[in-house]
TORVOMI-478766 format. One record per residue: y, x, z of N, C-alpha, C in turn; residue in three letters. Coordinates in steps of 0.02 Angstrom, whole numbers, plus 50000, padded with zeros to 5 digits. Example, Ala and Ser with C-alpha at 12.3 -4.5 7.8 and 13.67 -1.06 7.14 Angstrom:
2
497165066050390497755061550390498355066050390Ala;498885064250354499475068450357500025064550394Ser;
END
This chain:
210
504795460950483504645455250439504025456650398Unk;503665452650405502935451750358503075453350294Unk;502715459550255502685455950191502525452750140Unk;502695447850106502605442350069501905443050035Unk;501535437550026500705437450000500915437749916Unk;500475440949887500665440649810499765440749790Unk;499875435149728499305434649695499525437449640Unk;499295444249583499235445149523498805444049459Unk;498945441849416498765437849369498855442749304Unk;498185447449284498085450649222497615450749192Unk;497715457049138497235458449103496795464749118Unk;497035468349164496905474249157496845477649100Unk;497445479049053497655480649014498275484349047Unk;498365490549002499175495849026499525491649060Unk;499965488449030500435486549083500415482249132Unk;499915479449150499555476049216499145480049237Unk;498905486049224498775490449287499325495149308Unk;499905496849262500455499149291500945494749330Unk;500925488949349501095484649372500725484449429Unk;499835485249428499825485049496499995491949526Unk;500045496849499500205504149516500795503849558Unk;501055499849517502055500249543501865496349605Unk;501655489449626501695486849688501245490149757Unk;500745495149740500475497449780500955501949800Unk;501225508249785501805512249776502455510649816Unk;502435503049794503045500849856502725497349919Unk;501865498349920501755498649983501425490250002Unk;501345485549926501175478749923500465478849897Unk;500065477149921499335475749893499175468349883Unk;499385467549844499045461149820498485457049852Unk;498655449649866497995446849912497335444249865Unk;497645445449792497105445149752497135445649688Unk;496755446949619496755446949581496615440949554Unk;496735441349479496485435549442496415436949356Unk;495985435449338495655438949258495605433849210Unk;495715433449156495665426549123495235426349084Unk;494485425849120493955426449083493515425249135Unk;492685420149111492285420749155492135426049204Unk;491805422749267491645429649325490715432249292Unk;490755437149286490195441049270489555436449267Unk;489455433649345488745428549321488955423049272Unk;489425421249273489355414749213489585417149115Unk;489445424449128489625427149052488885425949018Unk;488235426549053487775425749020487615420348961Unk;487355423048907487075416948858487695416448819Unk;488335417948853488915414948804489205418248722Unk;488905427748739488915427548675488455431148661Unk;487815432748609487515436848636487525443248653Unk;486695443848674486705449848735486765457548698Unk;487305460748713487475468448664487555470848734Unk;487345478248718487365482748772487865488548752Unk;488585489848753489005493948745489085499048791Unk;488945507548790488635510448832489595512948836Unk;490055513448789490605514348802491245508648819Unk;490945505548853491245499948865491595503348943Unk;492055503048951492545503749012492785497449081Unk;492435499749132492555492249184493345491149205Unk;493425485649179494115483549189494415485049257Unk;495005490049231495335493249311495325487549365Unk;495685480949346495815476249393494965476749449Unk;494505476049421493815476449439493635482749506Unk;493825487649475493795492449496494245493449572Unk;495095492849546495185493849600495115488449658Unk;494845480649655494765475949678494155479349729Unk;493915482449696493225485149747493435491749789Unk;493815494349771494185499049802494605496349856Unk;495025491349852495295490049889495025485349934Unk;494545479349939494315474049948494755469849951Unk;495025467149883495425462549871494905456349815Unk;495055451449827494835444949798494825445649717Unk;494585444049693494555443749624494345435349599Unk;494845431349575494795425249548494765426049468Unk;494195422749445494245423449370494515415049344Unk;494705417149313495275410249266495225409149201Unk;494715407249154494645405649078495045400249094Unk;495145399849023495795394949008495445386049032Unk;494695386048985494315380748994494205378549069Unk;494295381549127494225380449212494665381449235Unk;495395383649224495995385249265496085379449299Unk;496225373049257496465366249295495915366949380Unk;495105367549363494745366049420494775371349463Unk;495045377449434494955382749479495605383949530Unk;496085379849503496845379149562496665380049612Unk;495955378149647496095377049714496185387049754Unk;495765389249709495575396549723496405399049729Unk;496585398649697497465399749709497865396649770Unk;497945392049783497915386649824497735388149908Unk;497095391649896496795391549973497175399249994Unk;497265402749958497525410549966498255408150018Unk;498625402650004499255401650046499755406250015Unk;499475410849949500025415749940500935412249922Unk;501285417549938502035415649921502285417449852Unk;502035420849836502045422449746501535424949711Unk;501615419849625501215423649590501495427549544Unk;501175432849518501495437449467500995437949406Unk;501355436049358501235436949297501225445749243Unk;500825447349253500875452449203500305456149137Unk;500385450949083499975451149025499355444649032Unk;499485440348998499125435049027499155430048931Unk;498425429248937498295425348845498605419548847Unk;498505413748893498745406248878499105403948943Unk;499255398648906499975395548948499675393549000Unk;500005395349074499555393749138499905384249164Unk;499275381049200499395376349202499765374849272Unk;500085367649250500405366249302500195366049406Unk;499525364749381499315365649454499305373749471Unk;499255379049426499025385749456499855386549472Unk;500275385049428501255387049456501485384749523Unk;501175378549522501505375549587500895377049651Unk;500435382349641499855383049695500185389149738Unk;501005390549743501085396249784501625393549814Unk;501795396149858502485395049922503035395049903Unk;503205399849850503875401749838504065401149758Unk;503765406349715503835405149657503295408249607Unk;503155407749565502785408849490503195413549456Unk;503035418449446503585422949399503195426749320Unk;503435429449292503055433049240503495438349237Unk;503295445649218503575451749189503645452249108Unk;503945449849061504025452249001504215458148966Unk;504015461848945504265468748927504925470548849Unk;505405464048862506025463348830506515459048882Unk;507215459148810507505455748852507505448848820Unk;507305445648850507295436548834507905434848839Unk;508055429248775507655428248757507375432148676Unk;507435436448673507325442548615506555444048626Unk;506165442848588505495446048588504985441148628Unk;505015435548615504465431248666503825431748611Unk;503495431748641502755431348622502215434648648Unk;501665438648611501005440648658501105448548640Unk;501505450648586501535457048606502195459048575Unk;502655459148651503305461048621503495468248601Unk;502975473648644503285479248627502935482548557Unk;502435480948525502255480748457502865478948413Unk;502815474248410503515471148378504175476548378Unk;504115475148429505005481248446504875487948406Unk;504535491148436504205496448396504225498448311Unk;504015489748278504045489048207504715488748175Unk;505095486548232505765486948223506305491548246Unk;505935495448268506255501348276507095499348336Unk;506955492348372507255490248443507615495248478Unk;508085497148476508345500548527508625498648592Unk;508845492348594508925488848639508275486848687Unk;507835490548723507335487748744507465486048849Unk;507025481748853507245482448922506565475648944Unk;506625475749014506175468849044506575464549064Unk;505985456249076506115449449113505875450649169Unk;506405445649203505735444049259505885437449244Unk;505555430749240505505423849234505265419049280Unk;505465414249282504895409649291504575407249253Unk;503975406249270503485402349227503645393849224Unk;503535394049175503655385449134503085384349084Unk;503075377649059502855375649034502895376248940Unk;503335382848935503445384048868503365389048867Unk;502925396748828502805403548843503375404748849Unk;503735410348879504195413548872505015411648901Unk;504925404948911505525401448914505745399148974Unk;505445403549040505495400349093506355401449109Unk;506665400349181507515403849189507445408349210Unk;507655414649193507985419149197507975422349286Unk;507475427349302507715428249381508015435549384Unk;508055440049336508435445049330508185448749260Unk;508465455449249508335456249173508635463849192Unk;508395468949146508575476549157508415480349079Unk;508945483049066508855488149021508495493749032Unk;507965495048981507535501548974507895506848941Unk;508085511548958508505516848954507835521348955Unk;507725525748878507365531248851507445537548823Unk;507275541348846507645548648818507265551048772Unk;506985549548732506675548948662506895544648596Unk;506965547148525507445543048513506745539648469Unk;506095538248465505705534848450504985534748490Unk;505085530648565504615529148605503935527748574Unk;503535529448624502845525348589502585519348631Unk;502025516948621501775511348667501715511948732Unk;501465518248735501215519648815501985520448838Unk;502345523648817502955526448877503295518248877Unk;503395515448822503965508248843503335503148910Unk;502925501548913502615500648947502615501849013Unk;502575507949047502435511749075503185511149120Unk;503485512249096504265511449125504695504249099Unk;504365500049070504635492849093504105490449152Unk;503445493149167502985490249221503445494849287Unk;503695498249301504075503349331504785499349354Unk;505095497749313505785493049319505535484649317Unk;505085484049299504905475949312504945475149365Unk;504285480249409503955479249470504695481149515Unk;504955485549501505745484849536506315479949555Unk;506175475049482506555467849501506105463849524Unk;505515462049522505265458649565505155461749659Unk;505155467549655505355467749731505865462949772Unk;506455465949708507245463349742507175455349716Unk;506805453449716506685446049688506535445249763Unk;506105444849783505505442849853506105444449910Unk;506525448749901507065451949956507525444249950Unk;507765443949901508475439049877508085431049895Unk;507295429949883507135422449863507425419849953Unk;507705413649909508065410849951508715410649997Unk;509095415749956509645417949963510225416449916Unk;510615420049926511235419249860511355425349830Unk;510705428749808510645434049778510005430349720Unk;509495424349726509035421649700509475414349634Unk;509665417049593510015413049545509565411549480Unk;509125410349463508805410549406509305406849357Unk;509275409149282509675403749249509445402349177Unk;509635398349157509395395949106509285402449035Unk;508785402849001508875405648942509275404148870Unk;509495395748895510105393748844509875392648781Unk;509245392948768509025392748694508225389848672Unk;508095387148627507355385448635507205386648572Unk;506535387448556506165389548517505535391548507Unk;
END
């Protein structure tokens, strides 16, 4: 059996490059990336021109050229026109992992199967843009990941499985909760792609709004 086309959708930031770490690992290469920010030629003029000699090329970038995988850029201001770039890929899922604004309805419904996101809590506990900061401030012991669907409300999509982060430290730092919810994310979304369309694929409601 083929395996399933996946478009990923980051920042190249920690836990979207440990995310793509984890799917290469199980042997999935992504049919493309996607960055939420102009593509390099159209950055000109927009803010001015600074030359940062310690500036670091965004892993997604990097390993895109390493691998020869597609790279779609997505500012928030062109996502609606840029659907089609999603769209023509035919992929069967997209994956969400670390992403600024709410993605639009044409980029969710531009895949075969489903739209998902990785959250690094358990929803609905901790929605927002940086849950494991938060947790952290709160000294969370309960920590764990989503996997979701994407909706039209951050955070609030149903429910496609959920896993406790189990730490043998009794005060984690950023990098390790990260690092091993991108580790157990990328784990339920495997068994996600295995189950979709089965009676193992139950998404369910989060029961709560806010």
């Amino acid at each position: 059996m083929a395996q399933p086309s996946v478009i990923l959708l980051g920042t190249g930031a920690r836990f979207s490059v440990a995310v793509l770490d984890q799917l290469l690992t199980h042997g999935l290469t992504p049919a493309a990336f996607a960055l939420p920010e102009f593509a390099p030629a159209q950055q000109a003029g927009k803010v001015p021109a600074r030359v940062d000699s310690g500036a670091r090329e965004n892993p997604f970038i990097v390993q895109a050229r390493r691998l020869s995988i597609q790279m779609i850029y997505l500012p928030e201001s062109l996502q609606t026109s840029h659907a089609w770039e999603i769209a023509a890929l035919k992929a069967d899922f997209l994956l969400v992992a670390c992403w600024p604004y709410l993605l639009a309805p044409e980029i969710v419904s531009a895949v075969g199967r489903a739209a998902v996101n990785l959250h690094p809590s358990i929803l609905p506990n901790y929605r927002g843009a940086d849950p494991v900061a938060v947790q952290i401030k709160q000294q969370e012991k309960d920590l764990g990941v989503s996997l979701h669907l994407l909706s039209q409300r951050f955070d609030q999509g149903d429910i496609v499985s959920q896993a406790r982060l189990v730490l043998e430290t009794k005060f984690p730092d950023r990098e390790l909760i990260e690092t091993r919810a991108a580790r157990i994310g990328t784990n339920l979304f495997m068994k996600a792609i295995d189950d979709f369309g089965g009676p193992g694929w139950r998404p369910r409601s989060q029961l709560i709004s806010g």
